[in-house]
N, C-alpha and C positions, 0 to 999 in steps of 0.2 A: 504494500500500500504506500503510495506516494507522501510524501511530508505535506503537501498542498491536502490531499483528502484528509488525511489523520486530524490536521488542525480544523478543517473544514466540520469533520464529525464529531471532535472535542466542542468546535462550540454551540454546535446543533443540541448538543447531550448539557450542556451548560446554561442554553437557551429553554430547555423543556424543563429544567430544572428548579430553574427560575420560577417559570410561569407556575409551573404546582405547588413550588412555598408561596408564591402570590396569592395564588386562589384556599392555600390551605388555612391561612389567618384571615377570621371573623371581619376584624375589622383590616383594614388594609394599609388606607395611607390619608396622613394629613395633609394637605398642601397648599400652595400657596397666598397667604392670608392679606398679603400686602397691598397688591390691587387692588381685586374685589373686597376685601374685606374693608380697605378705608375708601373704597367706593362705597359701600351700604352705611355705614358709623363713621366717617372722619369728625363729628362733632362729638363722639361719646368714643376719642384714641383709648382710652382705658378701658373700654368695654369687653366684658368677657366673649372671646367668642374664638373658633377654630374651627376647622373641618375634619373627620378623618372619613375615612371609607372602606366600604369591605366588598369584597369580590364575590363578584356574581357571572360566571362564564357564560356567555350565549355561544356556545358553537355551533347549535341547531339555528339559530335567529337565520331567518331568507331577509338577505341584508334587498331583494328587490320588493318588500310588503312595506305600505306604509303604515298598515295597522295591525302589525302584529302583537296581538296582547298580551301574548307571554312573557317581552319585555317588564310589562308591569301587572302581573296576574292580580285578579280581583283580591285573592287571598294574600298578599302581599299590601294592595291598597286599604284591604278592610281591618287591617292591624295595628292597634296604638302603637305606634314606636314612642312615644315619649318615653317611657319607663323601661324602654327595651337594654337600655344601659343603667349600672349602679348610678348610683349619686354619688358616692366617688368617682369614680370614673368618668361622671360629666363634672365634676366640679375638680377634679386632674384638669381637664379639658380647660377650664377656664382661667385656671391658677397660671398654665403651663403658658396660654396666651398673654396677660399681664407680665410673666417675667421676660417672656419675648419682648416685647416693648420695654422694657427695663436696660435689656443686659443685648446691645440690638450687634454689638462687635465680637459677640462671645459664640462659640460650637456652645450647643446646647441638646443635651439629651433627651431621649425620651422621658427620663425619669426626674429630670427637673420638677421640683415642689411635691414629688409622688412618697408617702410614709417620709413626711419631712425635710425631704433632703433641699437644700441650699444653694447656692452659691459655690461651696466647694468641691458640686459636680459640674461646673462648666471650666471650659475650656480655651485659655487666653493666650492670643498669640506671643507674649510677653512671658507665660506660665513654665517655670522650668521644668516641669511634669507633664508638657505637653505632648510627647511624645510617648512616655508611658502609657497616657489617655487614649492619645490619636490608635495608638496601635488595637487597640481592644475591638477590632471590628465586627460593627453592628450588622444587620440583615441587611440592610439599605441606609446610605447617606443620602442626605438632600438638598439640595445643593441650591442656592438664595435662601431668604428669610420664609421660614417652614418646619413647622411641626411636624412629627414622624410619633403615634404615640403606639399605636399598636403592632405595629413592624418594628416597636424597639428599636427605632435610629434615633439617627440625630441631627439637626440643621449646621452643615458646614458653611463656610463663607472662604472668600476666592484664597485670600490668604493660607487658608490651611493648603490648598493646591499649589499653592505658588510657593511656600517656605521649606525649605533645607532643614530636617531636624539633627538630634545625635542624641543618641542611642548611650545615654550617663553609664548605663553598667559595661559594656563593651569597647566605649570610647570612638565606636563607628562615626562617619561625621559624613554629612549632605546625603541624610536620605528623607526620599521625596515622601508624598503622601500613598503615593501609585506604589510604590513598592511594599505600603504596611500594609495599604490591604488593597491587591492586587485585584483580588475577587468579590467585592464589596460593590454590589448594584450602585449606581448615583442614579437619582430620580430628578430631574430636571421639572419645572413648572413652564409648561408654553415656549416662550423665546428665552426665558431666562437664563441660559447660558454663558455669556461672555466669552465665548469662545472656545471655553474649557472642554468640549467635548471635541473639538479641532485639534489640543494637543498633542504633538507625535510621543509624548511621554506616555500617554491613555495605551495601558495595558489592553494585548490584542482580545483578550479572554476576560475584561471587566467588561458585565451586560451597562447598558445604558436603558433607561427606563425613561417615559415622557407620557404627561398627562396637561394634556393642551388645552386653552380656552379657544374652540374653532369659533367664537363668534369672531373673535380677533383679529385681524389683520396678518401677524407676522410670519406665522409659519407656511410655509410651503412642501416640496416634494422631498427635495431633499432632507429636509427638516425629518419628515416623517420618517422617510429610510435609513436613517442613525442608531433609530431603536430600534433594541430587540424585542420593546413590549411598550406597548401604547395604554396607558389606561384610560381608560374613557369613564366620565365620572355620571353625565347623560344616556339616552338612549338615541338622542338625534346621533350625537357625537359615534359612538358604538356604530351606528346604522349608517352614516354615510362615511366614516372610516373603509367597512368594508364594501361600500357600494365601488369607495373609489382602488380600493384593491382589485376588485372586480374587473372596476374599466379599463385599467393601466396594468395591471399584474403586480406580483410581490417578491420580487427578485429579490429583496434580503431576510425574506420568510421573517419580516416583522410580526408578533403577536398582536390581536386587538384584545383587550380585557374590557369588560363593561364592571364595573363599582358602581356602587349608588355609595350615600355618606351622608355622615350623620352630620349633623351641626347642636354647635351649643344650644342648652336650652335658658333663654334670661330671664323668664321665668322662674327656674329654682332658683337665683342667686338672690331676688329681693330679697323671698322672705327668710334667704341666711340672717342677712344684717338689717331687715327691718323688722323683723316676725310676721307669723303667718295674720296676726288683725290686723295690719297697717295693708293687706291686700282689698281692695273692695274687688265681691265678687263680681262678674262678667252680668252684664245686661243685654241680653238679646229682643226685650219687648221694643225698647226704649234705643234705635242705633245711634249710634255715637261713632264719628269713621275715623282713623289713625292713619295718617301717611308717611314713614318715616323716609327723608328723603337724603341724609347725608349731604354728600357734595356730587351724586350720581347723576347724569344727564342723562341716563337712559331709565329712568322712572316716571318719566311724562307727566312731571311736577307743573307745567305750562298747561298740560291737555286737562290736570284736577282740575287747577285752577279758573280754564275756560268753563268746565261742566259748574261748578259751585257757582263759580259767578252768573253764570244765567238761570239760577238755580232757587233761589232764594229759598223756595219754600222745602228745601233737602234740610237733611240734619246734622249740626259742626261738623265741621271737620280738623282735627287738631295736625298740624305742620311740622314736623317738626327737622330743621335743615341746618347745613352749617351758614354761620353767618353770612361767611367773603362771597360764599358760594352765592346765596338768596341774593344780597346786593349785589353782584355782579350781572342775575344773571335773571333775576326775577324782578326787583325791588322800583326800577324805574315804569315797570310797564304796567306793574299789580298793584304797589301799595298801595293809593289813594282808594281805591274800589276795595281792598282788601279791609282796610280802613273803618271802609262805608258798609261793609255789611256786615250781619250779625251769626252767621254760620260759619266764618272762616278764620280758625285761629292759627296764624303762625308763631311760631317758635324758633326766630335763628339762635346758634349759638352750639354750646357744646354741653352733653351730659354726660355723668358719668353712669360707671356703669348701671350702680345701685337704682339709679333718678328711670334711667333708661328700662330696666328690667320692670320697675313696677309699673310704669306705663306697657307696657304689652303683656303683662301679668294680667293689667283689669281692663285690656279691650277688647272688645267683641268682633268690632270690625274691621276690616283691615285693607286700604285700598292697595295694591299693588300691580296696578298698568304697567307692566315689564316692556320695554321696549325690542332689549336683547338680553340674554343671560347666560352667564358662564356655567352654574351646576344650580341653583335655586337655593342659595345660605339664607338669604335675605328667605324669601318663600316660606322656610325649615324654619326658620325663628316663630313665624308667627302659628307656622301647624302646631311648632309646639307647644305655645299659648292656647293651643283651642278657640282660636278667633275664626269664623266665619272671614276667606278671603274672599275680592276681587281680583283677576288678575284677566289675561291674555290669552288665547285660545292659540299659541303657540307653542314650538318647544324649546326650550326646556318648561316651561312656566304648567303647561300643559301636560306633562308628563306627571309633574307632583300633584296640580291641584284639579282637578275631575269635575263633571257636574253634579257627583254626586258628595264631595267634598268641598265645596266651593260654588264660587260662580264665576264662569269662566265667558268672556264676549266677544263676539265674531271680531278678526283684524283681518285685511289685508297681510299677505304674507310674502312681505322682501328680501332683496341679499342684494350686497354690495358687490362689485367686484374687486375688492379687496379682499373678500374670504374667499380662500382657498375652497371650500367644501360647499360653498352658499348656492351651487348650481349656473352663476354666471362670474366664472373669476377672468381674472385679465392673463393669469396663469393658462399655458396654450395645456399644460397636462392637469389643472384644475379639475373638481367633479363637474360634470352635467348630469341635466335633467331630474333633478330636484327642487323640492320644492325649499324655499327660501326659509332660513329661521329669523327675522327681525320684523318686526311687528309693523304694522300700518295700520293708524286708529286718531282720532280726535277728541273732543270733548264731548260733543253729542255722545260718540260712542259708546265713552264710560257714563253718564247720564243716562243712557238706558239700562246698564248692567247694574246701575243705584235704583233705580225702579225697580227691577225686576226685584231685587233685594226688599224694598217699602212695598210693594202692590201686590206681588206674588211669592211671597213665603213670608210663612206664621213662625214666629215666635220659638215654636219646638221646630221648627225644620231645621231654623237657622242654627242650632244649638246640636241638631243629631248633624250636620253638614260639620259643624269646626270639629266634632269630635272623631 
């Protein structure tokens, strides 16, 4: 057998290897919280919150069906996840996100703030035991700012790839990262990169892992051919991943994984630190609507605003945004109207986490007109509250919230040709003939899916829908 085959079938058997510790952990992978995450909360930075996800393989999914239900079987839809995780285990979750924001220069492990631990499990590029640390390799490194809680990693940052350690008991000197752990997956977030996966240093038999936001702009063919395993956190994602293997073929026998993921719940943290009376319970006779809008442009904070305002006789709706953002971007063309009427409360500014958590603790309702969306965190927040949503009849949006959990209203359904996978890219090996994932809607629009909410469901529907 040739040296060319031998290595060819070592990393075939390295690759299958992979994918079956992937799928064999519950939950699977945290990931990158930076974007989207201070896209949904940049006014509440200290808000508890993370991702992780756990594998769910579709090898059977006909990536040519666009409504294949299996993806999301009824019995999967019909089942509280909120309590599906300890409360340890989601308040790890939350702990482990605040010291991220804390300690933003540090490798940080899975088990950061988990049975107490500190400060003197991270890992500083200044740390003279950093190399003792660095060596101890995890199931999966991850590589930008990112949580790894159930794969037991740890979030690297560029410097640990790019510094020279030594090896104190040996007196070994300039050895790289690639060489401690040669075989240690890095999991890449979308484009986040920096190049690091172009290094001729990158061990030939280290898998490379990628979990992309295709509403995105960045990535393209090559991009996708890198990885030995793609995880897909959606079912759009999963489903035109493989439509466009299909059309183009898969010359480096990249894996596609489908994960779904859980997200924090900020619900439990109020009543940590404010007790469970300081919750007023949820009112479904009486709606009362919550928009939480960050600093995100793609929550059709313009299109609410159209619907309330020709509205008057709807019921508040409480705002709540980051300041710069509202004055930037709202504040000239709403205020005065904003002002003048009595159903529309805004709130720029920023909350923390606690202020934040009991607000979606005691609302019922919940608008969320998604424009585009990378996996549905924002979405998961408020399922887990138990609030009746509003959102979009696309997907992702539509994957999680159902007409039978929610209330979900017809949009127009676009793509840019800047996505790759969006059905019309400017990319000549792009997917076709797909149908668009970014939404197309107005203020009328969500003004009728608020009716349908006042005029056609009672009181108990709305209450058996959030639950």
């Amino acid at each position: 057998m040739s040296e060319l085959t031998t290595h060819s079938t070592t990393l075939r058997r390295r690759r299958r290897a992979l994918i079956l510790s992937l799928v064999a952990f519950a939950g699977l992978v945290a990931w990158f919280f930076g974007t989207e995450y201070y896209t949904l909360l940049i006014s509440a930075r200290e808000s508890v919150g993370d991702l992780s996800s756990y594998a769910l393989r579709s090898p059977s999914v006909d990536a040519s069906r666009e409504d294949d239900d299996q993806l999301y079987p009824e019995e999967v839809m019909s089942r509280n996840w909120v309590n599906a995780l300890p409360v340890k285990d989601m308040t790890h979750l939350s702990t482990l996100h605040i010291a991220c924001t804390q300690y933003e220069d540090s490798v940080i492990p899975w088990d950061m703030t988990w049975d107490g631990k500190g400060p003197e499990v991270l890992i500083n590029e200044t740390d003279p035991a950093a190399y003792e640390k660095l060596r101890e390799c995890p199931n999966v490194d991850i590589y930008i700012p990112s949580i790894s809680v159930d794969l037991k990693g740890r979030m690297i940052l560029k410097w640990v790839l790019e510094k020279n350690f030594t090896d104190p008991k040996k007196g070994r000197k300039n050895i790289s990262y690639h060489e401690m752990c040669p075989d240690t997956p890095i999991l890449f977030m979308n484009h986040y990169w920096n190049g690091v996966r172009d290094d001729p240093k990158w061990p030939a038999t280290k898998p490379m892992c990628l979990m992309p936001n295709i509403e995105m702009y960045e990535l393209e063919a090559s991009d996708y051919r890198k990885a030995d395993v793609i995880i897909c956190k959606t079912v759009v994602c999963d489903r035109y991943l493989r439509k466009w293997s299909d059309q183009v073929g898969n010359p480096t026998n990249t894996q596609v994984i489908y994960s779904r993921h859980t997200s924090s719940n900020l619900t439990s943290f109020a009543p940590v630190n404010l007790g469970d009376d300081a919750i007023a319970p949820k009112n479904f006779s009486d709606p009362k609507f919550v928009h939480v809008v960050g600093s995100s442009i793609f929550k059709a904070t313009g299109d609410v605003l159209d619907c309330w305002l020709s509205r008057p006789d709807f019921p508040i709706i409480d705002i709540y945004i980051a300041e710069e953002f509202y004055n930037g971007a709202y504040k000239n063309r709403y205020n005065k109207r904003i002002q003048a009427s009595s159903n529309i409360k805004v709130h720029p500014g920023r909350l923390d986490s606690v202020a934040l958590g009991k607000i979606v603790a005691e609302a019922a309702f919940f608008m969320c007109p998604r424009i585009q969306e990378g996996y549905g965190h924002y979405l998961n927040q408020a399922r887990a509250a138990g609030g009746l949503i509003v959102t979009t009849d696309i997907p992702p949006m539509n994957e999680l919230i159902t007409p039978k959990s929610g209330v979900v209203f017809h949009t127009k359904a676009l793509s840019s040709p800047n996505q790759f996978l969006g059905g019309t890219s400017n990319h000549a090996d792009g997917l076709r003939n797909v149908t668009g994932f970014d939404a197309g809607f107005n203020g009328n629009d969500i003004c009728k899916a608020v009716d349908t909410v006042l005029l056609h469901t009672t009181p108990e529907e709305r209450e058996k829908r959030a639950k």
